[in-house]
PQR file of N, CA, C, O and H, with PARSE charges and radii, in Angstrom:
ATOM      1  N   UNK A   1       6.793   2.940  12.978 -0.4000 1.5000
ATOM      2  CA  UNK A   1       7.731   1.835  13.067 -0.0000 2.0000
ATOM      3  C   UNK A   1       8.819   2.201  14.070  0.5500 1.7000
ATOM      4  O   UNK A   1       9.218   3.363  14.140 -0.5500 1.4000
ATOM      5  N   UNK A   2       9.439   0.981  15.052 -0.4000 1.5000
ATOM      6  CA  UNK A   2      10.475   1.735  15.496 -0.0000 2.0000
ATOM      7  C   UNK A   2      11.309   1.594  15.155  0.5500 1.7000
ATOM      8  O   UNK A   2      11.328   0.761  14.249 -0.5500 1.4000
ATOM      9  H   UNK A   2       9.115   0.036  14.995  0.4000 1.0000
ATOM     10  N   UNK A   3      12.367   2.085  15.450 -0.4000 1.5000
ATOM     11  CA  UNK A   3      13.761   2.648  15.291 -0.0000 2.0000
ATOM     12  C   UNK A   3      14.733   1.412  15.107  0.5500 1.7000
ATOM     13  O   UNK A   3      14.771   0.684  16.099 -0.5500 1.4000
ATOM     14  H   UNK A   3      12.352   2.762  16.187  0.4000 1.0000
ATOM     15  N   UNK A   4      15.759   0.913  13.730 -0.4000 1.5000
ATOM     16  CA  UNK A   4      16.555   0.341  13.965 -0.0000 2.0000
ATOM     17  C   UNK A   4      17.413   0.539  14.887  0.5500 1.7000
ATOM     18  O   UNK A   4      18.194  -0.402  14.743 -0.5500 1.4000
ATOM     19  H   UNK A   4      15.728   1.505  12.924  0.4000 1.0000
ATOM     20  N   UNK A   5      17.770   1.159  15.742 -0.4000 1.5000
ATOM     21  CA  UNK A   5      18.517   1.759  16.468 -0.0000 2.0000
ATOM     22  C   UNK A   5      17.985   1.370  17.696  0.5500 1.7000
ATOM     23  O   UNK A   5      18.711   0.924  18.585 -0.5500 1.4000
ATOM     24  H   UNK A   5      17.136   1.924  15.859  0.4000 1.0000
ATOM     25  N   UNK A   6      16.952   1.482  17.803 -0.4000 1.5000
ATOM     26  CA  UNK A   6      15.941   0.703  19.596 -0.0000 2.0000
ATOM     27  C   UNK A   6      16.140  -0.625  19.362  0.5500 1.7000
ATOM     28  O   UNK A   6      16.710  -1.444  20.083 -0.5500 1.4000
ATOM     29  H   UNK A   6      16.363   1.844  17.081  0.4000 1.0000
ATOM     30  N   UNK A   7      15.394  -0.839  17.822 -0.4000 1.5000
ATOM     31  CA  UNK A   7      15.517  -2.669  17.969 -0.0000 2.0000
ATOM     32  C   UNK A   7      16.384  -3.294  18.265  0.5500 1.7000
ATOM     33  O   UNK A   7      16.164  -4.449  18.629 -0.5500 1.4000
ATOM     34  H   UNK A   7      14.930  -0.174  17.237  0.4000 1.0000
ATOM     35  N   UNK A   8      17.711  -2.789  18.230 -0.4000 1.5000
ATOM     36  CA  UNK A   8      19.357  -3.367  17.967 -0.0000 2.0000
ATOM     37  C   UNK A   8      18.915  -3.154  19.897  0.5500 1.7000
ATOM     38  O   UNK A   8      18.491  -4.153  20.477 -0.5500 1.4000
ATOM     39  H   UNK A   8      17.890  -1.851  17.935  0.4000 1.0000
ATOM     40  N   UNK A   9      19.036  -2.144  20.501 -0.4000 1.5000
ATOM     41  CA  UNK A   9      19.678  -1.834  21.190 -0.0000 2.0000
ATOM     42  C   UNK A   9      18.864  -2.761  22.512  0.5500 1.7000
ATOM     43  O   UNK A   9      19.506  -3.018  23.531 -0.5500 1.4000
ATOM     44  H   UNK A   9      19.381  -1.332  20.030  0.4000 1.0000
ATOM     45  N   UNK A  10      17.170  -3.287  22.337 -0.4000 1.5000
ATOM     46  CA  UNK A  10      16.627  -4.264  22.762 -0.0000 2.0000
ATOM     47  C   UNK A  10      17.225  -5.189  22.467  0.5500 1.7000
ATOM     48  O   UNK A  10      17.969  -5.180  23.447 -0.5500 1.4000
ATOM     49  H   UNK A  10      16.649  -3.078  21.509  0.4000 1.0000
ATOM     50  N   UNK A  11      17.516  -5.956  21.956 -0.4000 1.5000
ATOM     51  CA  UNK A  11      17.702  -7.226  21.031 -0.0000 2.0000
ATOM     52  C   UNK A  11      19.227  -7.408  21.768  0.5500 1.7000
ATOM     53  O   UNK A  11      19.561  -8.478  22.278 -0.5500 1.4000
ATOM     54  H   UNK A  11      16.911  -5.963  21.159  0.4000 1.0000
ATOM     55  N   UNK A  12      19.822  -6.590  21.754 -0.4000 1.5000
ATOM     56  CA  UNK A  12      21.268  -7.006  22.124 -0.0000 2.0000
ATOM     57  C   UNK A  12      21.909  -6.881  23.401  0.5500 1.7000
ATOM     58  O   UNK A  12      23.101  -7.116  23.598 -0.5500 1.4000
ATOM     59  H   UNK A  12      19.551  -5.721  21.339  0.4000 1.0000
ATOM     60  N   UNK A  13      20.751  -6.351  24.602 -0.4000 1.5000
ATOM     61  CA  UNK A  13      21.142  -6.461  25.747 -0.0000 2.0000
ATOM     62  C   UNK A  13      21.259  -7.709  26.391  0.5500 1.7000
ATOM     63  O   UNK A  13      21.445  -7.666  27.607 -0.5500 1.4000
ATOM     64  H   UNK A  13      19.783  -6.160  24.442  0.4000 1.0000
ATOM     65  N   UNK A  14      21.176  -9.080  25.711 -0.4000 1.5000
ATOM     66  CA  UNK A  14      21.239 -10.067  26.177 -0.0000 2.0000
ATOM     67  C   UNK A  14      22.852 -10.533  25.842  0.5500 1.7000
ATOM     68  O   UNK A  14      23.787  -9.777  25.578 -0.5500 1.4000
ATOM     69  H   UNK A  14      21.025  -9.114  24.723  0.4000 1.0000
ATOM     70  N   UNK A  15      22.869 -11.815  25.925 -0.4000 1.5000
ATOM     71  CA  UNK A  15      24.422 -12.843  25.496 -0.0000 2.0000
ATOM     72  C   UNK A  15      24.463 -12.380  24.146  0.5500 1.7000
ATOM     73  O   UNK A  15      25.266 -11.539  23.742 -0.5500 1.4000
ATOM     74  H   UNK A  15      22.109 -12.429  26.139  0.4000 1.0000
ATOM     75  N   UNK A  16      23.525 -12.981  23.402 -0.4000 1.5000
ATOM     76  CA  UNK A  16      23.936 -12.733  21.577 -0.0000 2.0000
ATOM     77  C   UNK A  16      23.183 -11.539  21.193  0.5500 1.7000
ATOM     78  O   UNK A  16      22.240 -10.859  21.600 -0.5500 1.4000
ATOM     79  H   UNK A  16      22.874 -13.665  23.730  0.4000 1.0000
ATOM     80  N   UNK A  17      24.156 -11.594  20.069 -0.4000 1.5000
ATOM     81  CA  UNK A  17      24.191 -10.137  19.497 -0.0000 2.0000
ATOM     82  C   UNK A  17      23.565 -10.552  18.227  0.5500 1.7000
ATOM     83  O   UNK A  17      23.679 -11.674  17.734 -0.5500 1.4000
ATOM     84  H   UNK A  17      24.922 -12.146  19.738  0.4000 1.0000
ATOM     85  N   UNK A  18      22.883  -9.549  17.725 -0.4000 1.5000
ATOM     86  CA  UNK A  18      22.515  -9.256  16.344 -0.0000 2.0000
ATOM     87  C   UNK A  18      22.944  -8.602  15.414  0.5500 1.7000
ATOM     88  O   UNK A  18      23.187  -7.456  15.795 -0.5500 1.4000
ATOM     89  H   UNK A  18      22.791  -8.637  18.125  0.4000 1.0000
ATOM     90  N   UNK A  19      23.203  -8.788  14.169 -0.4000 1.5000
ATOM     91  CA  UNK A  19      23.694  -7.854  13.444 -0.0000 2.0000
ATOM     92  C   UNK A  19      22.561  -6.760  12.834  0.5500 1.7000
ATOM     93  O   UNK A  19      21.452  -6.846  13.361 -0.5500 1.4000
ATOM     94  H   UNK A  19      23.005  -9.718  13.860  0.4000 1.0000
ATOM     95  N   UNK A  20      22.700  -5.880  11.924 -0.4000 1.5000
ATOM     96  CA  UNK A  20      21.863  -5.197  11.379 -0.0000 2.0000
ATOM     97  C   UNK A  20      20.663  -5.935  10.763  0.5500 1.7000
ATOM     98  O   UNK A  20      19.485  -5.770  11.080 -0.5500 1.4000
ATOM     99  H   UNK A  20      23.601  -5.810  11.495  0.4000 1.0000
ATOM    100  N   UNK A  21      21.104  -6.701   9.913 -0.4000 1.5000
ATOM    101  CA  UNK A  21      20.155  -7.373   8.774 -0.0000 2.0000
ATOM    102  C   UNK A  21      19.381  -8.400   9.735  0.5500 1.7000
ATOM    103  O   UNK A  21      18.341  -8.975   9.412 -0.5500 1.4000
ATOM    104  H   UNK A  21      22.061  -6.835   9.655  0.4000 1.0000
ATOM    105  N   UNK A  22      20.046  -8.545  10.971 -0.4000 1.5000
ATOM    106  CA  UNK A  22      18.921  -9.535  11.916 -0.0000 2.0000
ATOM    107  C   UNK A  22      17.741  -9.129  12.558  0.5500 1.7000
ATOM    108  O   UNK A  22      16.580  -9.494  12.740 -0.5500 1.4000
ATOM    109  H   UNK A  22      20.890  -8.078  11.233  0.4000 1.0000
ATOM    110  N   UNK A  23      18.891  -7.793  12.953 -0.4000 1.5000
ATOM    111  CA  UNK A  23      17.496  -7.042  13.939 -0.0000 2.0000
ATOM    112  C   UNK A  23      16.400  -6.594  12.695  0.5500 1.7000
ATOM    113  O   UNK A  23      15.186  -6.570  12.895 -0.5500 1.4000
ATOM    114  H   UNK A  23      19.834  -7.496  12.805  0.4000 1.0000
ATOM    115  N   UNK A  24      16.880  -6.325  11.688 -0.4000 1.5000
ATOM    116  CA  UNK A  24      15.424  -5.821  10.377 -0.0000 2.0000
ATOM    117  C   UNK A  24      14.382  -7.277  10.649  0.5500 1.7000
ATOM    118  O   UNK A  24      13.269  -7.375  11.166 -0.5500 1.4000
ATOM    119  H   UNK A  24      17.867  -6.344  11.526  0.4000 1.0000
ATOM    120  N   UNK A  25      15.202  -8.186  10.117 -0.4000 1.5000
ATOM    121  CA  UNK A  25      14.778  -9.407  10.301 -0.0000 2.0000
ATOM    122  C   UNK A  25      13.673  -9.376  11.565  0.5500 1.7000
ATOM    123  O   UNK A  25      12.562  -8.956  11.242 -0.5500 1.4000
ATOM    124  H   UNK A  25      16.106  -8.106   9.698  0.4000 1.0000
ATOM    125  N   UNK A  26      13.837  -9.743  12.869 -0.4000 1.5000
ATOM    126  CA  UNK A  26      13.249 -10.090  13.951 -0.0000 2.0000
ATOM    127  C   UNK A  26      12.342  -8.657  13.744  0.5500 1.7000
ATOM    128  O   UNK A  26      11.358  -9.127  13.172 -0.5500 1.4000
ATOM    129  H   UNK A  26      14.739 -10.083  13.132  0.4000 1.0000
ATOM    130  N   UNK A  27      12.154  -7.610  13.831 -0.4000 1.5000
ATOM    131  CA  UNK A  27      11.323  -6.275  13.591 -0.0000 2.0000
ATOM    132  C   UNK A  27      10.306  -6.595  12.151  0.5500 1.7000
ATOM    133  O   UNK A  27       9.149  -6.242  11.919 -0.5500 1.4000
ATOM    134  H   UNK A  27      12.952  -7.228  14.295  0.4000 1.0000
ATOM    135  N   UNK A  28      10.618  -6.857  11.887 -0.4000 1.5000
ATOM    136  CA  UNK A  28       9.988  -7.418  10.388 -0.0000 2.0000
ATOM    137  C   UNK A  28       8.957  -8.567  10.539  0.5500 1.7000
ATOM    138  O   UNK A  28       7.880  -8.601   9.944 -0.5500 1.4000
ATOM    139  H   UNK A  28      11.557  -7.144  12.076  0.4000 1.0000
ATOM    140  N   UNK A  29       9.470  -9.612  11.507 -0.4000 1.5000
ATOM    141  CA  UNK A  29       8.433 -10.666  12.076 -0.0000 2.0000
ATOM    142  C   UNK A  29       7.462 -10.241  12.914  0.5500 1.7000
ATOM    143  O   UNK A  29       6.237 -10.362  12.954 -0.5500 1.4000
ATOM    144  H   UNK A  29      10.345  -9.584  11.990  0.4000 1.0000
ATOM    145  N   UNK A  30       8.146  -9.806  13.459 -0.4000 1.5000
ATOM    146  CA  UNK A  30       7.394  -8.743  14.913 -0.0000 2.0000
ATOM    147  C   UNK A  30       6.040  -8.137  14.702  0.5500 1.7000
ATOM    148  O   UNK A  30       4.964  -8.277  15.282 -0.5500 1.4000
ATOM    149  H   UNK A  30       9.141  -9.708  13.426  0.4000 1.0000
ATOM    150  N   UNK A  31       6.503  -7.310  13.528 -0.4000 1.5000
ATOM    151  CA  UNK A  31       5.089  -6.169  12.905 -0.0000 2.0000
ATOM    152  C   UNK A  31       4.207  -7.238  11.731  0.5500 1.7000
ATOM    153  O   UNK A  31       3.367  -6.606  11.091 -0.5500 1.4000
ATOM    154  H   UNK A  31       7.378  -7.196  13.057  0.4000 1.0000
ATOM    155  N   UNK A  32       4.285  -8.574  11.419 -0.4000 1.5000
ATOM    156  CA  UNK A  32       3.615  -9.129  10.970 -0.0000 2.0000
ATOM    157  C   UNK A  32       2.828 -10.038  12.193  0.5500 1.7000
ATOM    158  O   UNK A  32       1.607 -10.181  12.127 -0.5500 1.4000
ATOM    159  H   UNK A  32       4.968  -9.087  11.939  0.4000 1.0000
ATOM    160  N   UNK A  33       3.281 -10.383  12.835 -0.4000 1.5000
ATOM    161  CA  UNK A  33       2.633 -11.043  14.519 -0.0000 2.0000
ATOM    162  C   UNK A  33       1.588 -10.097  14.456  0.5500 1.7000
ATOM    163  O   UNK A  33       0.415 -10.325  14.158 -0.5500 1.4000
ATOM    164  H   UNK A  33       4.273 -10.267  12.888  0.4000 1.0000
ATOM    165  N   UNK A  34       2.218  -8.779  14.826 -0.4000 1.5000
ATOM    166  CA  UNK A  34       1.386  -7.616  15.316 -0.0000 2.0000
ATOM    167  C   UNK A  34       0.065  -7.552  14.452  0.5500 1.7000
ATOM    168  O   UNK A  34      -1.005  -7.568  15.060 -0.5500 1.4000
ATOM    169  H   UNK A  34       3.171  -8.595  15.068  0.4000 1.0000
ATOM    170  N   UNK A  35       0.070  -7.490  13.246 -0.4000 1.5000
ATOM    171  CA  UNK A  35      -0.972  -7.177  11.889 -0.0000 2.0000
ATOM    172  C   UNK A  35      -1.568  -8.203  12.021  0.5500 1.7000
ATOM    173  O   UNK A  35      -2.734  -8.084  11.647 -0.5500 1.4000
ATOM    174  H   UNK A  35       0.940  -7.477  12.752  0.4000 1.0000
ATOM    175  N   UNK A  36      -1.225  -9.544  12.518 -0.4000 1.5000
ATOM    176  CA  UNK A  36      -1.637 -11.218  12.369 -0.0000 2.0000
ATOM    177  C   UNK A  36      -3.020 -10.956  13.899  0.5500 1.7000
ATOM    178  O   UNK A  36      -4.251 -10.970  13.870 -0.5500 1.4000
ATOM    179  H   UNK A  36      -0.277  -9.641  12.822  0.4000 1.0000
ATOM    180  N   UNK A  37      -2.211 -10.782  14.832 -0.4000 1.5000
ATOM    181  CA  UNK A  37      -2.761 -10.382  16.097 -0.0000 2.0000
ATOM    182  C   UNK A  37      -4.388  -9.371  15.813  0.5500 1.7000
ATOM    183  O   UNK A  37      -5.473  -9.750  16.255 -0.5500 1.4000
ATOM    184  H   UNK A  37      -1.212 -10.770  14.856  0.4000 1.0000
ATOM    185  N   UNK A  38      -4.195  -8.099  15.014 -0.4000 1.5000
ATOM    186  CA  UNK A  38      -5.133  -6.841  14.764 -0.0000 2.0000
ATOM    187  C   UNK A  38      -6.765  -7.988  14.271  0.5500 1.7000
ATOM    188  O   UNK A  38      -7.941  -8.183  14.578 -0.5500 1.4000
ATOM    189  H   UNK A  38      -3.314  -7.792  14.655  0.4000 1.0000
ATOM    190  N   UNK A  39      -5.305  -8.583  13.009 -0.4000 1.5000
ATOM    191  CA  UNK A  39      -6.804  -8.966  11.590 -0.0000 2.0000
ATOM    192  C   UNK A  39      -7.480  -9.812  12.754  0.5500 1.7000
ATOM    193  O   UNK A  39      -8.655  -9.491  12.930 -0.5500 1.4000
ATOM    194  H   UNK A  39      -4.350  -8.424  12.760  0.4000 1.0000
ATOM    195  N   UNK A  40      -6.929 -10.988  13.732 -0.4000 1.5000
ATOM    196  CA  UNK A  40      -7.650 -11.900  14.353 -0.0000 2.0000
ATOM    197  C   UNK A  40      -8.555 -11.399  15.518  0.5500 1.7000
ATOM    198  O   UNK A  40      -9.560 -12.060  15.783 -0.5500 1.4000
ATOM    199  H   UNK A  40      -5.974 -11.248  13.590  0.4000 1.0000
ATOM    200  N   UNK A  41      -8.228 -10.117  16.332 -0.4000 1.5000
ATOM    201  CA  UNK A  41      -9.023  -9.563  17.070 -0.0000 2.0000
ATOM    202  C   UNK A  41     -10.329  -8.528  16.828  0.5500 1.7000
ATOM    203  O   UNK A  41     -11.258  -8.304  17.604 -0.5500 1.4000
ATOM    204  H   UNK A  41      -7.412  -9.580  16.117  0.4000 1.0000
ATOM    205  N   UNK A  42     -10.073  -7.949  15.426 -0.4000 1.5000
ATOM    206  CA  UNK A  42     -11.119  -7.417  14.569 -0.0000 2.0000
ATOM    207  C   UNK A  42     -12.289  -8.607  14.143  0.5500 1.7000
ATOM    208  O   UNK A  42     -13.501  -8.402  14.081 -0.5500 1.4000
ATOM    209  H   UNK A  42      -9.318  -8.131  14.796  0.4000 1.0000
ATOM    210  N   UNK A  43     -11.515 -10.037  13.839 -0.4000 1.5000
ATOM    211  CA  UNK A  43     -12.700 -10.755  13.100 -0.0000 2.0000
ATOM    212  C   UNK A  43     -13.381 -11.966  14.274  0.5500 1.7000
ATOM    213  O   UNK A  43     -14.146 -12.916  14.111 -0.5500 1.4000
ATOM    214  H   UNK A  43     -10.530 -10.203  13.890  0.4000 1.0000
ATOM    215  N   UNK A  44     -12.788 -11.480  15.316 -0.4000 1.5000
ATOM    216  CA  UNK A  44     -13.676 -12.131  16.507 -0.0000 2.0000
ATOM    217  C   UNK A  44     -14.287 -11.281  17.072  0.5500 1.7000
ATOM    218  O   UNK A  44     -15.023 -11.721  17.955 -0.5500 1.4000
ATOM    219  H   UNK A  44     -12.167 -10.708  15.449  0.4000 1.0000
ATOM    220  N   UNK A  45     -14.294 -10.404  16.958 -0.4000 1.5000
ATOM    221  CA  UNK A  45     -15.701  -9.017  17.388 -0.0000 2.0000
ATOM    222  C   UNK A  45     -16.696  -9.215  16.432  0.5500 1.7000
ATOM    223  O   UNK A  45     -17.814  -8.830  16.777 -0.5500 1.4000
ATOM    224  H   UNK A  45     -13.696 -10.046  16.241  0.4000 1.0000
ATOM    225  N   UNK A  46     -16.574  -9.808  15.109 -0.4000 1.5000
ATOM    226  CA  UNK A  46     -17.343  -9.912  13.852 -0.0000 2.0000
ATOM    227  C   UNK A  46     -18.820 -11.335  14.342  0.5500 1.7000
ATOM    228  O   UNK A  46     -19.656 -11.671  13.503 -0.5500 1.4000
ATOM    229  H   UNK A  46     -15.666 -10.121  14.829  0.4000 1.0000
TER
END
């Protein structure tokens, strides 16, 4: 997993800022995309 500390520090080089509980938030969506992405590319090789 990465680093609250990267995610913040991606996330907030733009205009708005994130707080802690956001960046968990958006990292949290992120690695379910990611797992969403795996299961769908595993079951189209199927």
């Amino acid at each position: 997993m990465i680093p609250l500390e990267q995610c913040a520090m991606i996330l907030n080089k733009c205009k708005e800022k994130y707080d802690n509980e956001q960046v968990k938030i958006v990292r949290q969506y992120l690695y379910l995309l990611a797992e969403l992405q795996i299961e769908n590319e595993k079951n189209s090789i199927n």
